[in-house]
MITORDREN-585289 format. One record per atom (N, C-alpha, C): residue in one letter; z, x, y. Coordinates in steps of 0.2 Angstrom, whole numbers, plus 2048, in hexadecimal, padded with zeros to 3 digits. Layout:
BEGIN
AZXY ...
END
This chain:
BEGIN
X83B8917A5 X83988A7A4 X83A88879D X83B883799 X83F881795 X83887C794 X83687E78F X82E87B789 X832877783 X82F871781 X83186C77F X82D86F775 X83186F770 X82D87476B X82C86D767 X82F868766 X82F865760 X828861760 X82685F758 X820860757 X820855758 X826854757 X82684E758 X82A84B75E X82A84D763 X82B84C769 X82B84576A X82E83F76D X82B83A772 X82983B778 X824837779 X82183477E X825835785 X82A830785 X82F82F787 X83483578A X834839786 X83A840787 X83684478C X82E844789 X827847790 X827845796 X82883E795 X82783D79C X82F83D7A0 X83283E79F X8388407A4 X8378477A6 X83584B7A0 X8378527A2 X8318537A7 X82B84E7A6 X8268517AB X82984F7B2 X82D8487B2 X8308467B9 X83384B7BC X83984F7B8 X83D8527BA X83C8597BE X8368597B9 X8338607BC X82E85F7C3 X82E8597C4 X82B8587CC X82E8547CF X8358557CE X83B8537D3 X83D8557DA X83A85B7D9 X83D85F7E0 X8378607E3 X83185E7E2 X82885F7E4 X8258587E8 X82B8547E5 X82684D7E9 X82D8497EE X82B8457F0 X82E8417F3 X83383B7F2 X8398397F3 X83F8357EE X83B8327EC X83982D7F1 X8338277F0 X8318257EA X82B82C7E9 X82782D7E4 X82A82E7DD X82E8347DE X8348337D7 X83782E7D6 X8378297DA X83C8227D9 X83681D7D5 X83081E7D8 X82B8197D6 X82C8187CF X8278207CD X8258227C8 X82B8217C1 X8318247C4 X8368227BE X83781B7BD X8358157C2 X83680F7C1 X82F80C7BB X82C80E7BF X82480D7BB X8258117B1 X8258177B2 X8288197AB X82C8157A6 X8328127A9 X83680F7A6 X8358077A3 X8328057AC X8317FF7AC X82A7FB7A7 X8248017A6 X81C7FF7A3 X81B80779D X81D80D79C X81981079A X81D812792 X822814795 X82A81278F X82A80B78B X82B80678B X829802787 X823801783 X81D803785 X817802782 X81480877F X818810781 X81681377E X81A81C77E X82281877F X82681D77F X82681F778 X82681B773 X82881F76C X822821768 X81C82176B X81982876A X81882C768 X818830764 X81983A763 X81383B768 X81583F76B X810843772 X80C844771 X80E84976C X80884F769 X80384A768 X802842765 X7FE840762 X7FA83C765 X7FB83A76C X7F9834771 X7F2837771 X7EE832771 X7E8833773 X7E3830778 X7DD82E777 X7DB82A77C X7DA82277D X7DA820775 X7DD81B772 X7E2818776 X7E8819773 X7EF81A775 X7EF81677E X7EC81C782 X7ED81C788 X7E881478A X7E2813788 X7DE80F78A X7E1807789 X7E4808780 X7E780177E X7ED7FF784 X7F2807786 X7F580678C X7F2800792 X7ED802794 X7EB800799 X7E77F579A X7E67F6793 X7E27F078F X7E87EA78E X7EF7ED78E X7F67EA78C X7F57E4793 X7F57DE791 X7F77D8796 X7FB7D979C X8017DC798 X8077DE7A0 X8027E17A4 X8007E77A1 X7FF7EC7A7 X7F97E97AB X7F27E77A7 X7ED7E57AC X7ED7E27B1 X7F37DD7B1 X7F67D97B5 X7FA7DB7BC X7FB7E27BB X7FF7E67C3 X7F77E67C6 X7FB7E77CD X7F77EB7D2 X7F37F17D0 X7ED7F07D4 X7E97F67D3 X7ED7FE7D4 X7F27FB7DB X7F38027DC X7F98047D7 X7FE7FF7D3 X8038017CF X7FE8057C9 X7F88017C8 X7F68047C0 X7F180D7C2 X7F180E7C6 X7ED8147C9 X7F38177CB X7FA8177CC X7FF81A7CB X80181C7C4 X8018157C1 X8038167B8 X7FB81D7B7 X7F781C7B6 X7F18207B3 X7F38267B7 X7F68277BD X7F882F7BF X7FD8337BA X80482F7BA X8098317B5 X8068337AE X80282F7AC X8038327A5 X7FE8357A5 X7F68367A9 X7F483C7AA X7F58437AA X7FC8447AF X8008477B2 X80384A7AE X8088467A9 X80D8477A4 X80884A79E X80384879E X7FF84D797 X7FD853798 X7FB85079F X7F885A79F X7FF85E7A0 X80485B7A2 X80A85F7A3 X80A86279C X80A860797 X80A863790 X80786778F X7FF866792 X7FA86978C X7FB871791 X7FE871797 X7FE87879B X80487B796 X806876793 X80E87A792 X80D87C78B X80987B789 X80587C781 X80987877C X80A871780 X81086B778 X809868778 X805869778 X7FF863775 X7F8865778 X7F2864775 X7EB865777 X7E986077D X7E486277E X7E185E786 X7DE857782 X7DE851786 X7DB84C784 X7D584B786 X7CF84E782 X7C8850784 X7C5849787 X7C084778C X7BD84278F X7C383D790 X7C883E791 X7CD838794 X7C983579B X7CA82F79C X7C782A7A1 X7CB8257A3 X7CF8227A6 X7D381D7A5 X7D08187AC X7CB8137A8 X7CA80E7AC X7CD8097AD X7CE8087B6 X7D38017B7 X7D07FC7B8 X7CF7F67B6 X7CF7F07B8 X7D07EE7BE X7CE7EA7C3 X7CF7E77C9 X7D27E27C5 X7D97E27C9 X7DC7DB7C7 X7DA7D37CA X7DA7D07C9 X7D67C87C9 X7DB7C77CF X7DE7C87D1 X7E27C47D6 X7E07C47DD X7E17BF7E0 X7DD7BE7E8 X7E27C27EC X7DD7C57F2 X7E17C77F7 X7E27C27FC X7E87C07FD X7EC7BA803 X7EA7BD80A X7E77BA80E X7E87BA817 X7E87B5819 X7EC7B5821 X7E97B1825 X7E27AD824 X7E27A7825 X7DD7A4829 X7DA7A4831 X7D67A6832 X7D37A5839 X7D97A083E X7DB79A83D X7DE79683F X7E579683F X7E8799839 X7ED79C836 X7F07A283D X7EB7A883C X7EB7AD840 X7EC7AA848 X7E77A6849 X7E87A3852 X7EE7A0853 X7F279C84F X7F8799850 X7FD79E850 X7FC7A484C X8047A984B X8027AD853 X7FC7AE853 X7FB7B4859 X7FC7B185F X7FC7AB861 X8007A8866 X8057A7866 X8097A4861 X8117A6862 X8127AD862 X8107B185F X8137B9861 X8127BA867 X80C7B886A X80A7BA872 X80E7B7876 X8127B1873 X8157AE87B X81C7AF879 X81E7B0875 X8287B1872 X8267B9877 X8237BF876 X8247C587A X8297C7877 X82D7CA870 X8307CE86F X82E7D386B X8327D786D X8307DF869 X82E7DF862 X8317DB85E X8327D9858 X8287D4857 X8277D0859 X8227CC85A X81D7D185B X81C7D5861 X8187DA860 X8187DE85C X81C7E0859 X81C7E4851 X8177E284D X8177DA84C X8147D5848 X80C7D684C X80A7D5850 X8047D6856 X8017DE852 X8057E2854 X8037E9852 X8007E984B X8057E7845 X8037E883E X7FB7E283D X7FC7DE841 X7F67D683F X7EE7DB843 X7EF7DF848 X7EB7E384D X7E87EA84A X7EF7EC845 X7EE7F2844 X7EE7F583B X7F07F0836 X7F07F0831 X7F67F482D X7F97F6832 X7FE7FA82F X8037F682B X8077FD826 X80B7F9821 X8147F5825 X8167F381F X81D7F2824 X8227F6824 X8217FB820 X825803821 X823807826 X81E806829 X81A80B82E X81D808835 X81A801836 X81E7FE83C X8257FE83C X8297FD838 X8307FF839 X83180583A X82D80B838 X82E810838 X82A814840 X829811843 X826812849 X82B81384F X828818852 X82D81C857 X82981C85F X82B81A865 X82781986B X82681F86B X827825867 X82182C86B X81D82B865 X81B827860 X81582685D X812824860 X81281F865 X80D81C869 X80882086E X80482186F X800824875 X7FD81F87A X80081F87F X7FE81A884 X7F681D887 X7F8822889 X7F182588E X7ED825889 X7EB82687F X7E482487D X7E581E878 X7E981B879 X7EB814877 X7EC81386F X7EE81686D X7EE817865 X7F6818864 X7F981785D X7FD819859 X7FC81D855 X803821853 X7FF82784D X804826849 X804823842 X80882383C X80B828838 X81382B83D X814833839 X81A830832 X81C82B833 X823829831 X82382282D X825820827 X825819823 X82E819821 X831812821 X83581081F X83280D817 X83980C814 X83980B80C X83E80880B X840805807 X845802801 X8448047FB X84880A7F9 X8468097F2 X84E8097ED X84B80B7E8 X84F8087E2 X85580F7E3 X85D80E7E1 X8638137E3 X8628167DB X86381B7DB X86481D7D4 X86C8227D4 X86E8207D8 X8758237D9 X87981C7D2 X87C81F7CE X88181A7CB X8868187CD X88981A7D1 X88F81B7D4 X88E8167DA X8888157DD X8898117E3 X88880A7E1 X88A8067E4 X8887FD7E5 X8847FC7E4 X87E7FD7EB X8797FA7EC X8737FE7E9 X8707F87E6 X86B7F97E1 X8657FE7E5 X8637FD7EC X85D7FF7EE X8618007F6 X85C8077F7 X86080B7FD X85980B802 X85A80D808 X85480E80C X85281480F X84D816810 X84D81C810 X84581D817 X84582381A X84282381E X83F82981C X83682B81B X83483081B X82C83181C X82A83781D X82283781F X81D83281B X81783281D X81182D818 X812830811 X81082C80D X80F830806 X808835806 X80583480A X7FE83880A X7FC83B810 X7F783F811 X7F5841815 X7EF83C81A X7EE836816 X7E8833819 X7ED82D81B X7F582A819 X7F982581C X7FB828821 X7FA82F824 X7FB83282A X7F4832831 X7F582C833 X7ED82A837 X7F282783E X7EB829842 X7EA827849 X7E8820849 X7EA81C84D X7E881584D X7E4812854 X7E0810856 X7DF80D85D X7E480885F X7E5805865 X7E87FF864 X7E57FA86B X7E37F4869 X7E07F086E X7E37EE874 X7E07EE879 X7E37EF87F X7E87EB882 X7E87E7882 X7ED7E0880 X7F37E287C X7F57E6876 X7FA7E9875 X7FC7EF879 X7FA7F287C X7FB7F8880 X7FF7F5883 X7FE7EF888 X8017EC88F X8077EB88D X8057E7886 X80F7E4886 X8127E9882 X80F7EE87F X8157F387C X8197F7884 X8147F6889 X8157FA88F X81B7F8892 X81D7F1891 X8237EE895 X8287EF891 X8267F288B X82F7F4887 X8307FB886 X82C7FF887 X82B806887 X833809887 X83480D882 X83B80F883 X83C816882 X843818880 X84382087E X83D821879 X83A829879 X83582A872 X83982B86E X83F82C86E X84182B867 X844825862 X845822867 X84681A864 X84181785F X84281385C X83D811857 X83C80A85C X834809858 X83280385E X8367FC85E X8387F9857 X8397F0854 X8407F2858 X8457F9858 X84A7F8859 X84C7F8861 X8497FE864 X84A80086A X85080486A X852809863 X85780B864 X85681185D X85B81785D X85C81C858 X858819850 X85D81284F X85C80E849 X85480A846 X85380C841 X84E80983F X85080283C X84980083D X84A7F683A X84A7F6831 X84F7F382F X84E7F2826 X8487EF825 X8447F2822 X83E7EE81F X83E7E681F X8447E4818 X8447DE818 X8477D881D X84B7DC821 X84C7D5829 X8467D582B X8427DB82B X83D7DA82F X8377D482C X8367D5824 X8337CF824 X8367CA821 X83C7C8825 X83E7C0824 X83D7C182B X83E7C3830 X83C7C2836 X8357BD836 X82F7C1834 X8287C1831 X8277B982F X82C7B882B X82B7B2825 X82E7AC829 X8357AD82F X8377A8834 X8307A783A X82C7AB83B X8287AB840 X8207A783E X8207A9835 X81C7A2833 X81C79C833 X82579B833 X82679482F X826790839 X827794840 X828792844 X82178F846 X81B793842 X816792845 X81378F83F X81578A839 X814786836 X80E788831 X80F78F832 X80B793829 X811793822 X80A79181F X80D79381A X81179A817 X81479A814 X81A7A0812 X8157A680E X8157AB812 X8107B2811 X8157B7810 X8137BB80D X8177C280B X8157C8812 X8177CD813 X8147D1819 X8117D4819 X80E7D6815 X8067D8812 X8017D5815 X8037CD815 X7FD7CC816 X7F77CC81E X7FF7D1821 X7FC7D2829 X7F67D7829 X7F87DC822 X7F47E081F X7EC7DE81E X7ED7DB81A X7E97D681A X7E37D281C X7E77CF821 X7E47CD825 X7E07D082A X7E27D682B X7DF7DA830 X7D77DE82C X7D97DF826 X7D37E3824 X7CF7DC823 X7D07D7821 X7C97D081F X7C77CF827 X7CB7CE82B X7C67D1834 X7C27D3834 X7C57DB830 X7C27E1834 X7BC7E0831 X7BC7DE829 X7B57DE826 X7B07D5829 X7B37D282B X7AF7CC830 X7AB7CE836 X7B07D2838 X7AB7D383F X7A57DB83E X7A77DB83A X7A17E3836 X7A37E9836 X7AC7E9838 X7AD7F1837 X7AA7F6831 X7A97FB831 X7A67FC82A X7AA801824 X7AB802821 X7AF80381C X7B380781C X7B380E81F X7B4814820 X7B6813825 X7B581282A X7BB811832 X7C280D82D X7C280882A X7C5802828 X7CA804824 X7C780A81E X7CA80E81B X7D081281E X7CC815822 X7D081B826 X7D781882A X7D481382E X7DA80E834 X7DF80B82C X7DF808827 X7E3806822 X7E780D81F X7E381281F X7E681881D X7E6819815 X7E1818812 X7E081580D X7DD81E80B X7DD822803 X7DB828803 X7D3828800 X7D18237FF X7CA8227FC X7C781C800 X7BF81A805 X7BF816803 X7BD80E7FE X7BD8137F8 X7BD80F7F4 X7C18097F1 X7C880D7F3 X7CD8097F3 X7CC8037F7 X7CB8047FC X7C87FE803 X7C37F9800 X7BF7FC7FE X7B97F77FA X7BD7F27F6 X7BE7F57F1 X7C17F17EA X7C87EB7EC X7CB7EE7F2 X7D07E87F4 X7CF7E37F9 X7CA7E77FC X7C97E1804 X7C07E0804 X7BE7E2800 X7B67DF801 X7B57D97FC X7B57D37FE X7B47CD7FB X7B07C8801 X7AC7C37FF X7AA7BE804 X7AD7B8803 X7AF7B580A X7B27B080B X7AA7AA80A X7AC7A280A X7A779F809 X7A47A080F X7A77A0816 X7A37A081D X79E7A781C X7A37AD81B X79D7B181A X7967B1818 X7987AC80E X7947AC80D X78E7A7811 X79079F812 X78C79C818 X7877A181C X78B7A681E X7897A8826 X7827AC820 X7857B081D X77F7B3819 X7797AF816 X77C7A8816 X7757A3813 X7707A1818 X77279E81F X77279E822 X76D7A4826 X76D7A9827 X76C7B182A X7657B1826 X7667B081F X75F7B081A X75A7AD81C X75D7A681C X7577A081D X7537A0824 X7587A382A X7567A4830 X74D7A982E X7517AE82B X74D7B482C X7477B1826 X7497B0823 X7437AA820 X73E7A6823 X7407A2825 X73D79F82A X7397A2830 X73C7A8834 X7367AE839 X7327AF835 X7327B182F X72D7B482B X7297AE82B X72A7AA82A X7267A5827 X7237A182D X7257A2832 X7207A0839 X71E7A583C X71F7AB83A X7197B083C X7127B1839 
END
């Protein structure tokens, strides 16, 4: 194994050699991610660096940088794995000390999470329910079931279990970035297991979808959107999504937000965090909290409202 000796190393030169040496350990996806994130956030702000010298300082002002605060929870708890990762790769390899109390706190990013409205949601699920195409029940499944849009394209009818009414998510599609130089197209697709063991979950599914999956029921090896060998491109599938809003006179949503909208339900009608967690396929549910626990004003209403009630018992007892 080939130990890096100079005392004045970049940042930059660490983190590739850490990528490269968990090249063969992870999956494309994730090697594709990570070099993107590397190059695109952690190389600019703090590839020229000497290694040896980074410390906790360094790392925190990383995280305090505008750009970065500004990603996704889950981009920046990606970013805090890498360079966690990439230091300890050193401190094993004996190119630098251990960075004593490291802590890397993220910030919740300020930004709303988008769904459906109640009325929004009744208008699409009735055009879905009366058009009856396979493609339309995909859309029914993910709004029902929360799953992502690589999962549903990724869906095959022996994932379905008709006799205890559930899907099992073994399989996601992708789009990611080509690192072939030689090829055209920037971004290739790829089909491969969950990234986790907790994206790998059993779903229930409500009995109203059981019926109409029933009338299309096809080979188990077929993929469902397709009804055939071939899986659905991600992106037709959501401009499919995006033509099915504008029919039904929503506003223009990204496909997440079926995601979405499924968990703000789930938490309206009182699912409770950890069933919620688990069905999203989420590895903590902490993560579920920090993304989907928010009150709507009805909520809060209903909560004012609930008080005053029980106020009032008391007070005529």
């Amino acid at each position: 194994m080939k130990y890096l000796k100079s005392k004045k190393e970049k940042y930059s030169k660490v983190l590739l050699d850490w990528l490269e040496q968990r090249k063969d350990i992870i999956k494309e996806q994730s090697y594709t991610k990570y070099y993107t994130l590397i190059k695109l956030y952690i190389d600019p702000l703090m590839g020229d660096y000497v290694y040896k010298k980074i410390n906790c300082k360094h790392i925190i002002n990383f995280f305090k940088n505008d750009k970065i605060s500004k990603l996704s929870l889950s981009t920046q708890r990606t970013l805090a794995y890498v360079i966690k990762s990439s230091i300890q790769y050193g401190v094993e390899r004996k190119m630098r000390k251990q960075i004593d109390n490291l802590e890397i706190k993220i910030k919740k990013p300020k930004s709303k999470i988008d769904y459906l409205t109640k009325n929004e949601q009744e208008r699409l699920e009735q055009y879905l329910k009366t058009k009856k195409d396979i493609r339309t029940i995909g859309l029914l499944i993910c709004l029902y079931t929360g799953i992502r849009l690589g999962e549903i394209c990724g869906l095959k009818w022996q994932d379905i279990d008709f006799g205890n009414k559930s899907i099992c998510i073994n399989r996601t599609v992708q789009r990611i970035k080509n690192n072939d130089n030689n090829c055209i197209n920037k971004t290739k697709k790829i089909i491969s297991t969950p990234k986790s063991d907790s994206s790998r979950r059993v779903i229930p599914l409500p009995n109203f979808l059981v019926d109409l999956l029933l009338e299309f029921k096809s080979n188990d090896e077929f993929y469902v959107l397709t009804n055939s060998l071939s899986f659905k491109d991600t992106r037709v599938y959501e401009k499919y999504f995006e033509n099915a809003l504008k029919k039904c006179k929503i506003r223009n949503l990204n496909f997440h937000t079926l995601r979405h909208t499924f968990a703000t339900r789930g938490i309206e009608s009182g699912m409770d965090i950890k069933t919620l967690s688990e069905i999203l396929g989420h590895s903590s549910y902490r993560i579920t909290l920090d993304i989907y626990v928010h009150s709507t004003i009805d909520q809060k209403r209903l909560c004012i409202n609930n008080l005053a009630n029980y106020l009032n018992s008391i007070a005529e007892y």
